[in-house]
N, C-alpha and C positions, 0 to 999 in steps of 0.2 A: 359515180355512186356516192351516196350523201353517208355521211361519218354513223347516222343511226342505222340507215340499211346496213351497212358495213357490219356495226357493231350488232345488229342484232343476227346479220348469218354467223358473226362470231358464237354467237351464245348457242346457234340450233348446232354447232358441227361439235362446240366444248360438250353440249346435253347426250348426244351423240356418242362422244367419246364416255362419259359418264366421267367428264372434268368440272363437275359441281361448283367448285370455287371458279377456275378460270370463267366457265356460264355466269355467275353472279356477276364477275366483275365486268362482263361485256352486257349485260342488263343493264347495271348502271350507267354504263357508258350513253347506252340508247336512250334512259330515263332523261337523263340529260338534256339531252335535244327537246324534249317533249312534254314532260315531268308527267307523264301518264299513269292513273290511276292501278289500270291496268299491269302496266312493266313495274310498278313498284311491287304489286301482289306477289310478282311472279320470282318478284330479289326476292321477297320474306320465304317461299316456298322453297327454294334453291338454296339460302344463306343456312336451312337448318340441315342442311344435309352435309355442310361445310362451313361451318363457320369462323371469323378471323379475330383481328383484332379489335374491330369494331364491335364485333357481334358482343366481345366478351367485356369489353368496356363501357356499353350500353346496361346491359342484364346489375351490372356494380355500380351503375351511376347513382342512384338514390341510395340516399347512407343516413342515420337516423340524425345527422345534424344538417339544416337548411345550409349553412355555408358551406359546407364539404361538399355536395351535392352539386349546388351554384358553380363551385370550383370545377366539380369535374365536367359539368354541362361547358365550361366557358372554355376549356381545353378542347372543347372542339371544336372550337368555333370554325374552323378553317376545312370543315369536311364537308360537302356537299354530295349526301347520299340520301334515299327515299328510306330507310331504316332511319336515319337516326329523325328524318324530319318525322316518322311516324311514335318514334319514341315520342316526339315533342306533343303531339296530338294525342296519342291514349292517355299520356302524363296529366293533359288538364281534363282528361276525363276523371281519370281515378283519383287526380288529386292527393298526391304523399303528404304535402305539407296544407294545412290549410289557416296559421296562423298569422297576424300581422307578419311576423317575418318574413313570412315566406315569398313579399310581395314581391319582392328582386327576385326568385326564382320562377314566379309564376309568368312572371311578363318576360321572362329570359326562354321560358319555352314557348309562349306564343308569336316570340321573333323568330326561334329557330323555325317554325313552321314559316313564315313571312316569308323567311329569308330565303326560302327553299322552292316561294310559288307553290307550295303543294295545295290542290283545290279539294284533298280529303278534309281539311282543316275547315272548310264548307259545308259539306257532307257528314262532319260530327257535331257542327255546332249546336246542336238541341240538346245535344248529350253532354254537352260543355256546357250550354246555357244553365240545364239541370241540376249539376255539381257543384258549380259556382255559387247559382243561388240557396241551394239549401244547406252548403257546408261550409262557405265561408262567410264567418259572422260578423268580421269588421266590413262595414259599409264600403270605406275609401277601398279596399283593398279588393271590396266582389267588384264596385262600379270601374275598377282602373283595367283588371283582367279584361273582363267582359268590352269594353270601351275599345281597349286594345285588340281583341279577336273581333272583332266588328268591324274594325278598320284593316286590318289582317287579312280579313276576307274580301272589302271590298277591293280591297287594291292590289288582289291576284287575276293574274293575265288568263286571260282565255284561252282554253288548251288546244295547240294545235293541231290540225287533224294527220292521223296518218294516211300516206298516202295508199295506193292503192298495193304495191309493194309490199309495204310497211304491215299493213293492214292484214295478209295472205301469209307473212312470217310470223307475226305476232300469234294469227291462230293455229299456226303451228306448232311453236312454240307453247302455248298452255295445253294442247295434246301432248308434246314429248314433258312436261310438269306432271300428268296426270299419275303416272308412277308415284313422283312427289308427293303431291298433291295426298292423295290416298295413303302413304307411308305418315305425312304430317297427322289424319284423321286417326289413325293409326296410334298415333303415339297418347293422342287426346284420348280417345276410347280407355288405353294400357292406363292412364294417368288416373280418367273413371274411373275404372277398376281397383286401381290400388284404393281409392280414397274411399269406394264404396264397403271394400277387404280388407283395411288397412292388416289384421294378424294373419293374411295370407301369405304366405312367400312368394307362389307360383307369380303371379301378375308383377311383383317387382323382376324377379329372373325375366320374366320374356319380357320386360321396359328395359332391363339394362342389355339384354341381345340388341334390343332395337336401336339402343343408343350407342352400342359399342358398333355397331353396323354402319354409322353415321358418323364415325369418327371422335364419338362425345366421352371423354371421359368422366362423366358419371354414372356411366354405363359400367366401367372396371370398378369406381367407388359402391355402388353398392350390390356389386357382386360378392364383393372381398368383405362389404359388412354383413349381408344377408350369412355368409360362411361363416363371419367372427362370431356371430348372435347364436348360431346353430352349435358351434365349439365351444361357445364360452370363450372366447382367448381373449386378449390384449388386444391394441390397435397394431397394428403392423407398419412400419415405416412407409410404407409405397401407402396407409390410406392417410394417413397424418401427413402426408406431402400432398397429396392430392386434396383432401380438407382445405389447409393453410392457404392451397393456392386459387381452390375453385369457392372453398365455402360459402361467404359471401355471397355470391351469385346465384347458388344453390339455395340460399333463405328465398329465392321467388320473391311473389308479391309481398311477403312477410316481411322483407329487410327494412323497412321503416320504421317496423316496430318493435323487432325483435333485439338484444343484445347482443352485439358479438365482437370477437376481433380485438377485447378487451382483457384486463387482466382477473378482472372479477366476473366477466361474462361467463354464466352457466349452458347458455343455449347449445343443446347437443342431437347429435345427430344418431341413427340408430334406424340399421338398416336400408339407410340408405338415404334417409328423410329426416326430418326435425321432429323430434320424441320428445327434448325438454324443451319447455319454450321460455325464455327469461325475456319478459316482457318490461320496455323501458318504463319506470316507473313516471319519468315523467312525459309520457308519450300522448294523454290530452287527447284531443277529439283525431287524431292521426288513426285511431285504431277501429272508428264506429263503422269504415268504410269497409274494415275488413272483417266485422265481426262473423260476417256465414261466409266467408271463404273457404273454399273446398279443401284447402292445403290444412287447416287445423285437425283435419281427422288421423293424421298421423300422431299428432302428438298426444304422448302418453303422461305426463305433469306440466304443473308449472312451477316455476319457483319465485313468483311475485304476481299480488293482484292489485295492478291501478286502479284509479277513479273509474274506466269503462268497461272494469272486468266483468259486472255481474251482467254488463249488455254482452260478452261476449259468449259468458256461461249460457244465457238464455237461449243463445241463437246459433253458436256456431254448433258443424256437424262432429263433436267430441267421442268420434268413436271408438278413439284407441285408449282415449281415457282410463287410466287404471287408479289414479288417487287423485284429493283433494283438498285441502282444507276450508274448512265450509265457515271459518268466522267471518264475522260480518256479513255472510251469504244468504236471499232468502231464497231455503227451501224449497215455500210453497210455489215458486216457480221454477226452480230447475225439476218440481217433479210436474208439474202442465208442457213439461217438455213436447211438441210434437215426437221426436225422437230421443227415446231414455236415455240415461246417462248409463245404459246395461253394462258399461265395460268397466266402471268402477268397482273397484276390489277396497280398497282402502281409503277410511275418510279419517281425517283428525279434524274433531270437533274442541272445542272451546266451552260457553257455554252451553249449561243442559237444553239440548230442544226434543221435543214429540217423537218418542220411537216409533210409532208410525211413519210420521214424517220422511224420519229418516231413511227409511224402508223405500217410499213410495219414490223419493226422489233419486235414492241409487239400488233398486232392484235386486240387485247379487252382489253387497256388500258383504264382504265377508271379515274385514278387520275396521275397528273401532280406535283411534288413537287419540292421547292426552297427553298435555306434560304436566308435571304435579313436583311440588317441591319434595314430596316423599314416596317413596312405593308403601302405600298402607292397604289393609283388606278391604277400608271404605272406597278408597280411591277406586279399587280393583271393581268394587259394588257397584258405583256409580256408572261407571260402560259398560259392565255386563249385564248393566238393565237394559241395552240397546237390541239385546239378542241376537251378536255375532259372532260366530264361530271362535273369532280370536277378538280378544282385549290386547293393547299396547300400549305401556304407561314409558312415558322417555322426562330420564331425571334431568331439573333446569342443568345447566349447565356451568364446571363448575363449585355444584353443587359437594354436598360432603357421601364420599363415598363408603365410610361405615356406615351410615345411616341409611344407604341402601342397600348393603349385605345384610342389614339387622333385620329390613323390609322384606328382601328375599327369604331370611330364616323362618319370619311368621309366617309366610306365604307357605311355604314346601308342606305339607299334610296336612293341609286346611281345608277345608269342601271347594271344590273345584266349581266355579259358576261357568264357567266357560269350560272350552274343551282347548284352548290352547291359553298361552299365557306370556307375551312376549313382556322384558322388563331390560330399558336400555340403564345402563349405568351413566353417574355424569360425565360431562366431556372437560376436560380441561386445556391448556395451553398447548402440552406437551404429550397427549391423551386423547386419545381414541373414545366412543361411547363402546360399552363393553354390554352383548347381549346378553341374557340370560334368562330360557325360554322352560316353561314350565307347559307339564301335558297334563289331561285328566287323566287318572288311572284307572285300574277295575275297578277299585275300593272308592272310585267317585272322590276322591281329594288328590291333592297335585302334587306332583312329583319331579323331579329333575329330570 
C-alpha cells in the first residue's frame, strides 16, 4: 500500500472517530505525496475545527512592521504544509504591505508558494496579477513580484493523478467534510450576521457556542465580554489572559493596520470584537485595501485619523458607529453615504460648518461637542445652534480651573438652549476632567 493511500484511510477512520486534529495531520500526510488542490481544501475544512500551532502562528504572522512579519514568515521556513503555502498565496493577493519595503517580504511569499509546488499559486494569478499592479506603485518592486510569480508558476510540476484508489477515498472523504464543511458556512453566515447586527447580542452568543463547540477560545472571550457589557463590570482575569494571549490574532484582517500590543495602543475590544480602533498613523496606502472590510462594522470610535481616513469614512460599513470627530472631514460626503452613518450619537466638531449638513451626514445625532479655552454662554450659543439635544464644551487641558467654576456659575439660571448641558472641567497631570452636567428645567433656564 503506497504512504498516501495509507495516509488518507488514516484521515477517513480519525473523521470517523471525530479525531479532527489526528484527520488534518493524515491530510497533510497525503497532500504530500501529491500536493493536491483538492486534499489541501479538505486540511483548511478540518484544521478549523481543530486547530494547532500552525494554525495559530499563521492567523499572527502579519504585524504592522514589514520586518517583523518577514521574521515570522522566515521562522517557518522548515514547514512543509498546504496552510501555510496557502497563507503565502491569499497574502499576495490581499497584499498587507505594498511599499518599497516590503520587497523582501513579497518575494519571501511568493517562494513560500514555489517551495511548496502548490499549483493554486496558478489558479490565483489574475487575482495576484490584479493587486500588484494597481497597488504597488514603485515600478522595481510590482515588476520583481510579478516576474517572480511568473516563474513560480512556470516551474511547478504537474499534479499527479490519483490513482484509482486514491481517487474513491478522497470522495469519501469530502462526504465525511460535509458536516465540516457546512459548520465552516456556518460560522460565515453567524460572522454575517453579527456585522450586519453588530448592537445585537443574540448572533455573537450563538458565534461564540459555535466556537466554543470547535474547541476556539474565543468562543469563551466573548461570552464573558457580551456578560461584562450587560453588568457593567471590569474585565475579569480569565478575559485579560485570554486577550493578551489570543488578541492579536483576533484583530483578523485588520492587524496591519490596527495598533496593538503597545504601551500607547488604544485598540479595544468590546464584546467580543474591536469597538475602538487606533489606527497606525503612519499606516499609508496599507489601509485602502481594507477600507469596506466587513470587520469595521463593529467598531464603535476611533482614536486617530491618517492620511486614508476620509476613504475609509466614505466606504466602510460603520455601523456600530457611535461618535466622531469630523475636523478635517468632508461632510458632504459622508452624508452621499450609500449607507448612513445612523449609529452616530456624538460628533465633536471644530470649525462651524452647515447645520443642515450636519444633520444630513449623522441622522440621529444627538450630542454636539467642542473644546474651548473657556465655558462662556457664547461658546454654549455656538453648538446649540446645531439643534441637539445636548451641547458638550471640554476645557483645553490644563487649562485654569476657576475660570471654569466662574463659567459654570453664569451658566446655572441662564435660558437653557438645549435641554442638556454637559461641561468637562480641565484635565491636569495629576487630575482627572471633572463633569458637570446642567438640564433644562420647568422655568426653561438650567439648573444643576
Amino acid at each position: 500500500m503506497s504512504s498516501s493511500l495509507h495516509a488518507l484511510e488514516a484521515a477517513r477512520g480519525a473523521l470517523l472517530a471525530h479525531d479532527h486534529g489526528a484527520a488534518r495531520d493524515a491530510l497533510i500526510e497525503a497532500w504530500r505525496e501529491r500536493r493536491s488542490p483538492d486534499l489541501a481544501a479538505l486540511v483548511d475544512v478540518v484544521d478549523a475545527r481543530a486547530p494547532d500551532q500552525l494554525s495559530a502562528a499563521l492567523a499572527a504572522l502579519v504585524t504592522p512592521r514589514v520586518d517583523t512579519s518577514l521574521a515570522n514568515l522566515e521562522a517557518l521556513e522548515g514547514v512543509d504544509d498546504p496552510r501555510l503555502a496557502r497563507f503565502g498565496i491569499e497574502a499576495l493577493v490581499r497584499l498587507p504591505f505594498t511599499t518599497k519595503t516590503a520587497a523582501g517580504l513579497l518575494l519571501a511569499l511568493v517562494d513560500v508558494a514555489e517551495r511548496h509546488d502548490d499549483p493554486r499559486l496558478g489558479e490565483r494569478v489574475d487575482a495576484i496579477r490584479g493587486a500588484v499592479s494597481t497597488r504597488i506603485g514603485t515600478l522595481a518592486v510590482r515588476n520583481a513580484v510579478l516576474s517572480r510569480t511568473a516563474s513560480a508558476i512556470a516551474r511547478c510540476p504537474l499534479l499527479p493523478a490519483a490513482t484509482p484508489a486514491e481517487a474513491a477515498l478522497e470522495l469519501e472523504l469530502t462526504r465525511l467534510c460535509e458536516p465540516l464543511q457546512q459548520g465552516a458556512r456556518s460560522a460565515e453566515a453567524l460572522l454575517h450576521e453579527i456585522y450586519a447586527r453588530p448592537g445585537d447580542d443574540e448572533p455573537r452568543l450563538v458565534y461564540a457556542d459555535h466556537l466554543t463547540a470547535a474547541n476556539d477560545p474565543r468562543g469563551e472571550f466573548i461570552a464573558l465580554q457580551v456578560a461584562r457589557a450587560a453588568a457593567n463590570e471590569r474585565p475579569s482575569p480569565r478575559e485579560a489572559e485570554l486577550l493578551k494571549k489570543h488578541g492579536k490574532a483576533w484583530l483578523g484582517d485588520l492587524a496591519p493596520v490596527l495598533s496593538w500590543g503597545k504601551g500607547y495602543s488604544q485598540t479595544t475590544f468590546r464584546r467580543g470584537f474591536v469597538s475602538t480602533a487606533d489606527i497606525i498613523l503612519s499606516v499609508g496606502h496599507k489601509l485602502r485595501p481594507l477600507v469596506d472590510h466587513p470587520a469595521w462594522a463593529t467598531v464603535e470610535r476611533f482614536t486617530s485619523g491618517p492620511a486614508m481616513f476620509h476613504e475609509l469614512l466614505r466606504q466602510a460599513p460603520l455601523r456600530a458607529l457611535v461618535e466622531l470627530s469630523v475636523a478635517g472631514v468632508d461632510l458632504a460626503e459622508l452624508a452621499a453615504r450609500t449607507e448612513p452613518l445612523a449609529a452616530v450619537r456624538r460628533v465633536v466638531v471644530g470649525a462651524s460648518i452647515p447645520a443642515d449638513l450636519l444633520k444630513s451626514a449623522f441622522p440621529n445625532v444627538e450630542t454636539v461637542a467642542g473644546w474651548v479655552a473657556e465655558i462662556t454662554p457664547d461658546a454654549v450659543a455656538i453648538l446649540a445652534a446645531y439643534g441637539t439635544e445636548c451641547v458638550e464644551l471640554n476645557s483645553y487641558w490644563n487649562g485654569s480651573h476657576s475660570a471654569f467654576e466662574q463659567g459654570v456659575d453664569a451658566l446655572v439660571g441662564a435660558r437653557a438652549v438645549t435641554r442638556r448641558l454637559r461641561l468637562y472641567s480641565p484635565a491636569g497631570r495629576s487630575s482627572p476632567p471633572v463633569l458637570v452636567e446642567l438640564r433644562a428645567g420647568s422655568d426653561g433656564s438650567w439648573a444643576l
